[in-house]
Structure formats: structure tokens, C-alpha cells
C-alpha positions, -999 to +999 in steps of 0.1 A: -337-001-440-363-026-446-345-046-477-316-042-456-334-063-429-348-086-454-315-093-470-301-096-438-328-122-424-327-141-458-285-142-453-293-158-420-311-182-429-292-196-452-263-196-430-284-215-399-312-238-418-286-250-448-254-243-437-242-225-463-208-213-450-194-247-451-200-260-488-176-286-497-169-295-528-140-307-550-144-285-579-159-255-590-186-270-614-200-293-576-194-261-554-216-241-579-241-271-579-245-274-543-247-229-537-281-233-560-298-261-547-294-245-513-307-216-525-334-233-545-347-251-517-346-214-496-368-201-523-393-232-525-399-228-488-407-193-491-434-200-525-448-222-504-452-205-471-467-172-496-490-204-510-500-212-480-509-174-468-479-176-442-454-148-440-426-159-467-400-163-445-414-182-419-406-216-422-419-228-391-450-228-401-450-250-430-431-280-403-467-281-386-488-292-415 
């Protein structure tokens, strides 16, 4: 139940902070591109929120530094 939440909160939070439903690209090689840096950036915010000692997936916290 809990990795189902965690997935589930990570999934959302893709979908509402970097929008990544609507990824538009021309090709397949600038589709894949964009997919990982979106995801790259999701999993930078959460090393540095765990840096920080926040709770990983909460990004608000790191805007008020």
C-alpha cells in the first residue's frame, strides 16, 4: 500500500509540476529527450530536499530558501 502511494504521489507530480502528459515533440529521439529531463529535474528536487533534511517529496520547501 505504501509504494503504491509513493508511486502514485511521484505520478502526480510529474503530471502537475512538469506537465508531463503533454510532451511534444517531432520525433522519437526529442520526445525521449524531453521524458528524461523531466524526470531528471523530479529526481534533483527530491536529492536535494533529502540534502536538505526535508521530506523527499516535498518541494515546497526548497521554493523558501
Amino acid at each position: 500500500m505504501s509504494s503504491r502511494r509513493l508511486v502514485e504521489t511521484v505520478i502526480g507530480q510529474l503530471t502537475e509540476r512538469f506537465h508531463i502528459e503533454k510532451v511534444r515533440a517531432c520525433d522519437t529521439w526529442h520526445l525521449a529527450n524531453r521524458f528524461i529531463r523531466k524526470v531528471l529535474a523530479h529526481t534533483m528536487e527530491c536529492f536535494l530536499g533529502k540534502l536538505l533534511g526535508n521530506p523527499t517529496l516535498l518541494f515546497e520547501a526548497l521554493v523558501e530558501i
